[in-house]
N, C-alpha and C positions, 0 to 999 in steps of 0.2 A: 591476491587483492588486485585488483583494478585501478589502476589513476585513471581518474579526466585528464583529459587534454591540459596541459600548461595554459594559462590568460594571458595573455601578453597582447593587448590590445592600445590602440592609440586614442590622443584625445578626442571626444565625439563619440566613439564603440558604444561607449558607454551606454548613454541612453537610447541610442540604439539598437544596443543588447535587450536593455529591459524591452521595448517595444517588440523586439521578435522575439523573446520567450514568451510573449502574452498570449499569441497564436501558437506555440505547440501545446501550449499549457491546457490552454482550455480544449484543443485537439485531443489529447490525452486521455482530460476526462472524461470526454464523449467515448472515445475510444476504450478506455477501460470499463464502463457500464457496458458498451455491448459486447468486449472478451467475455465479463462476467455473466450477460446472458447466453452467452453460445457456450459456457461452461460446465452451468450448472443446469441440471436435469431433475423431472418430478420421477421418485421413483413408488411404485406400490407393491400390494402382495397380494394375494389373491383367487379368486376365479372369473375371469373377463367375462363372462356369462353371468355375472352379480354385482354388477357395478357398485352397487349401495356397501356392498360388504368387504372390496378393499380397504386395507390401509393405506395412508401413503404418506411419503417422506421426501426426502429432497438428498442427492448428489451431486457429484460431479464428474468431468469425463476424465481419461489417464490414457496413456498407449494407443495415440492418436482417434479418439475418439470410440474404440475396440472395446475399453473395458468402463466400468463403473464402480466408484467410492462411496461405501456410503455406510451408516450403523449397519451393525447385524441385530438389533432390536427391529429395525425399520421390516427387514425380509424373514426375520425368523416364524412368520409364521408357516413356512416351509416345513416347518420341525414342529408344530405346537399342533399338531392330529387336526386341521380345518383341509382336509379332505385330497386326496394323490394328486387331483389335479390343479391344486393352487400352484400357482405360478412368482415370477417377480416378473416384475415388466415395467417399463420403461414408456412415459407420453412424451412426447413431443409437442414444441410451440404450437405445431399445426393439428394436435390432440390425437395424433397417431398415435398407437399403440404397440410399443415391440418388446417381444420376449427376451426375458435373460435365463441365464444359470447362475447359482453362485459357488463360482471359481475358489472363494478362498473365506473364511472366517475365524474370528477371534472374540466369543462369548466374552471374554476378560476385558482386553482391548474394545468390546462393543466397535470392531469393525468389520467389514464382509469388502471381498472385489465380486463387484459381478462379470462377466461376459457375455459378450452381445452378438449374435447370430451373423450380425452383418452391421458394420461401422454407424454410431448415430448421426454422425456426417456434423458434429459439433468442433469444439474446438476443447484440446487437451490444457491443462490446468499446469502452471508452474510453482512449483514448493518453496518455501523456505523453513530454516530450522530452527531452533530455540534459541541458539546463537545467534540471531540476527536481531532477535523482538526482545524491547524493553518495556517494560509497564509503563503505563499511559500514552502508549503508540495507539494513534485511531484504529479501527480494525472494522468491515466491513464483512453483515452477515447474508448470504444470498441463499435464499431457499423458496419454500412452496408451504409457509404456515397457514393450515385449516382454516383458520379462522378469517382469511383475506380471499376464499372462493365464494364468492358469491353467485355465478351463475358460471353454464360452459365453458363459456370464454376465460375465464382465469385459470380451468387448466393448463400447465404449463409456463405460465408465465411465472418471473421470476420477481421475488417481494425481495428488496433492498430493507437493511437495517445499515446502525454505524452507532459505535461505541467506543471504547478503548480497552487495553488490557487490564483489568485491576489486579490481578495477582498470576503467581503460578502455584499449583499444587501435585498433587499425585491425590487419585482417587481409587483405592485398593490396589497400590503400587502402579498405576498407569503416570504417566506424567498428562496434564493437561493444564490448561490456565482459564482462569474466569475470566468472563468479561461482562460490560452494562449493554453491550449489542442487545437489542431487544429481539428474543425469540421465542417461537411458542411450537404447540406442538404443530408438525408437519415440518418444519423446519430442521428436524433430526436426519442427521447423515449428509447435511448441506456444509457446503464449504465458509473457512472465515480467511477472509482476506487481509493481508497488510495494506496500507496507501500504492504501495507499487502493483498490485495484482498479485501479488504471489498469495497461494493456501497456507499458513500458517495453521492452520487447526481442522476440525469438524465436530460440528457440535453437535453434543451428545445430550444435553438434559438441561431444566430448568430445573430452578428453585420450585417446586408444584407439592400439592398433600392431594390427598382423598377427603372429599370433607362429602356431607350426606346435602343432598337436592331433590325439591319434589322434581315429581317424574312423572307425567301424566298416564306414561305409558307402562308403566311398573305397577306391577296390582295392589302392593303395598303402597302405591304415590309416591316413593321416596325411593331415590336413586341415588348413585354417587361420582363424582363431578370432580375433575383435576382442577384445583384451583392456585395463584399463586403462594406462596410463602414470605417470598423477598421482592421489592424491586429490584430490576439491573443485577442481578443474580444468576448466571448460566454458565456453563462450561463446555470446554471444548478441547477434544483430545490432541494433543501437540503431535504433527507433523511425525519428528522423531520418532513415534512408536509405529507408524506406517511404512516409511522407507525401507527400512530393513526389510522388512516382510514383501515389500514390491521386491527388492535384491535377491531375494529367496527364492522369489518365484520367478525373476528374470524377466519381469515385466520392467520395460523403459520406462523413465520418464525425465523431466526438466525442471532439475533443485538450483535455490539460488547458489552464487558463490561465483559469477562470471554478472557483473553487475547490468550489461545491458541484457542479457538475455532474458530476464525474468521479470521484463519494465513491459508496458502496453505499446504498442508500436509509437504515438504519437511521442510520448516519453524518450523513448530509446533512440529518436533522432537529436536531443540535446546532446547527447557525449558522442553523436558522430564527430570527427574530427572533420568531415564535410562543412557544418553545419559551425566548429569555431571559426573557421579556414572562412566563410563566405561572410559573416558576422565579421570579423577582420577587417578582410579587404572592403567592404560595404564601409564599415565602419572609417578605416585612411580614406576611402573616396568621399565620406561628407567630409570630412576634415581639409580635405585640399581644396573643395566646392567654396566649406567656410570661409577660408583663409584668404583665395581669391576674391569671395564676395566683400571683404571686409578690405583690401586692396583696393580695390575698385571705388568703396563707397570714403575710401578716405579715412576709415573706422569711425563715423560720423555717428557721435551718440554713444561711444563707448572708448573712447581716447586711442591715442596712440597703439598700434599693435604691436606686440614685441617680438623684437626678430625671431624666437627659437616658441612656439605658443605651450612648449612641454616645460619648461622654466618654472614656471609655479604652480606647476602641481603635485599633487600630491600620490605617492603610489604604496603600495600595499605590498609588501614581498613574504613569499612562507619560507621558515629558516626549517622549522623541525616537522616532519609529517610527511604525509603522499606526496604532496605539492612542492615537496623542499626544491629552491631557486625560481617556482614560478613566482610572476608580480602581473598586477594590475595597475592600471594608472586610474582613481577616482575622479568619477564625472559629476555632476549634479544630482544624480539620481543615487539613492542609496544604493551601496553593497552588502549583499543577504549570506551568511556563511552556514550552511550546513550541509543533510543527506538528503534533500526531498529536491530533483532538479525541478520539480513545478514551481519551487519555492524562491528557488537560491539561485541567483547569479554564480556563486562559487562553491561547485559540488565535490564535499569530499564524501566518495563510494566505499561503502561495505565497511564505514566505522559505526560497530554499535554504540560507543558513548559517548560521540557524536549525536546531537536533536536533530530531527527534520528541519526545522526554522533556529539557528545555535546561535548566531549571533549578527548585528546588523553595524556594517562602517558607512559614518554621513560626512562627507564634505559640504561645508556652509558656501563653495565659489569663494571665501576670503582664506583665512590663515586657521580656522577651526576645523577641525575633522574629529568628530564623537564618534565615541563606543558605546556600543548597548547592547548588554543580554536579551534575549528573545524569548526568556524563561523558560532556558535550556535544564535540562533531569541534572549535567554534570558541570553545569556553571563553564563561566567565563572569568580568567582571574590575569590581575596584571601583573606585571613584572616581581614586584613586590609584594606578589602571593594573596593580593586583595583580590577577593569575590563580588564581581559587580551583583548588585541588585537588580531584577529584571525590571525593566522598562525605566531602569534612571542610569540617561549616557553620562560619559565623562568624557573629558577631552585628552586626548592621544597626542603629545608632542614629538614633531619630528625624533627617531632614531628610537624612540618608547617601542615596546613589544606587549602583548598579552600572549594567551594560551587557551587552549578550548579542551577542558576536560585534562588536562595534565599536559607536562611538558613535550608531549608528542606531537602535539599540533600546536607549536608555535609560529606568530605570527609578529615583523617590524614595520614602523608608520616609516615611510624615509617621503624626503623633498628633494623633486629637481631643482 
């Protein structure tokens, strides 16, 4: 497991902090839509000399760009008699066209690796495992569904979805997990992402029947037509039945479990230690700036200044958890406690009963500092074992403690 950096920031960091988290934050997310275009790939089957008669589906990259993830529904028509020269192949943003092999498959598992003649020149995909995802974590679907090509130009390009996890299951002993990500077909053998970028899945099916449709073009008129069954109904085969099988075959790749590595680059500068270190020192030099200017004006409009300005505030210290002995000192601005740094001023890494957004500390500037759940999966509870309600604070008295999720991450209000 990985600690963040200790917080140990002076008064004024504060709001300061929040103001430059706002720019990696939204860096990030720029930044993770184009990892996840340069990741994921249209894949078909085929004969390139019959464009109309591919299929095609959607992957992603692994082994530096080298190989391809994707269903073995998607490529098996290699196997189903449509003719020695059908191929798998691989377009590109720029609607290029390149051949694969398929290196490795799993009728069971509905997964195949393919390999690629010569590198797609994209960018490889980082994993995480069942261990890290909890139901109702958002989750993002990227692929190439049919029904969103409307002219040339959308080949290639990549259609964004976003849902959450609704369950896990096993589907003929496979493990995989539903989710409300909205997908359709083409979108098989496409990657599903966590909030951090990492592939948590690849999704394999929707909720869909056969139901009878005329068909102008069927002599009988009446054709038949994959239609839904469920809303927000689809699955997707968990990570864990894939890895193994890359270990097998000695193909690299980059699974979470080292917390900055499997973040989008904009992300992964939050837990630089550069990045508390400069936030710090920024943060004591408006503080000294203040202090001065409030010298100078007499503290005209705001009374007397008191010799030591860290005297009456309020600081935040973790007794049990990652963080045990770090502290904060509370500014104006709320403090956010959870796993999501886009989210959270205070990031505790790689706890799964841990929320992305767990719980939020407010200082009022007077003698009040509130607690409030975030409407965390595994609650917020105080000393006295009470389970806050989400979104109704309560007030925290000096030397008072809570807990996030059990007594492993404990947390005391103390006063200078």
């Amino acid at each position: 497991m990985r600690r963040t950096p200790p917080i140990a920031v002076r008064v004024g960091a504060i709001p300061l902090l929040t103001l430059a988290l706002g720019w990696p934050a939204a860096r990030a997310e720029n930044t993770l839509n184009a990892a996840i275009k340069r990741q994921t790939v249209q894949v078909g089957c085929g004969q390139p000399e019959r464009p109309e008669a591919i299929h095609f589906g959607s992957g992603f990259l692994i082994d530096g760009g080298r190989r391809v993830v994707t269903n073995w529904h998607v490529v098996s028509c290699l196997e189903l008699g449509q003719g020695t020269e059908g191929r798998a192949l691989l377009i590109t943003p720029r609607r290029d066209v390149l051949p694969a092999v398929v290196e490795w498959r799993s009728p069971r598992k509905d997964l195949a690796v393919l390999k690629l003649e010569a590198p797609f020149g994209g960018e490889a995909v980082s994993f995480a495992t069942r261990a890290t995802v909890e139901e109702r974590d958002v989750v993002i679907a990227a692929g190439f569904p049919g029904a969103a090509v409307r002219s040339e130009r959308d080949l290639g390009q990549v259609s964004f979805s976003e849902g959450i996890v609704s369950k896990f299951t096993e589907i003929a002993g496979v493990g995989c997990l539903q989710t409300t990500a909205p997908v359709n077909p083409g979108n098989s053998g496409g990657p599903l992402y966590n909030a951090r970028g990492q592939v948590i899945g690849i999704i394999t099916q929707k909720a869909l029947a056969e139901v009878a449709a005329r068909d102008p073009a069927n002599p009988e008129g009446i054709g038949l037509e994959r239609a839904p069954v469920g809303e927000g109904v689809a699955w997707a085969v968990l990570t864990d039945e894939l890895l193994p099988e890359l270990d097998r075959l000695g193909i690299s790749y980059q699974a979470a479990g080292r917390f900055d590595s499997a973040m989008p680059a904009g992300a992964h500068f939050l837990t630089s230690w550069k990045f508390w270190l400069a936030a710090g020192l920024i943060g004591i030099w408006l503080w000294v700036i203040r202090s001065r200017a409030r010298r100078l004006s007499g503290g005209a409009g705001r009374g007397p200044a008191p010799a030591d300005p860290a005297i009456s505030q309020p600081r935040l210290r973790c007794l049990e958890g990652p963080d045990a002995g770090a502290s904060v000192t509370l500014g104006k601005e709320p403090l956010t406690i959870g796993r999501d740094a886009r989210q959270c001023q205070w990031v505790i890494a790689e706890a799964p009963r841990i929320s992305r957004r767990h719980c939020r500390v407010r200082w009022d500037g007077g003698r009040r500092v509130l607690l409030e759940d975030c409407g965390s999966s595994n609650g917020t509870f105080l000393a006295d074992g009470q389970r806050l309600k989400p979104g109704r604070p309560v007030r925290l008295r000096p030397g008072e403690s809570f807990q996030l999720a059990g007594s492993r991450y404990r947390f005391r209000l103390e006063w200078e």
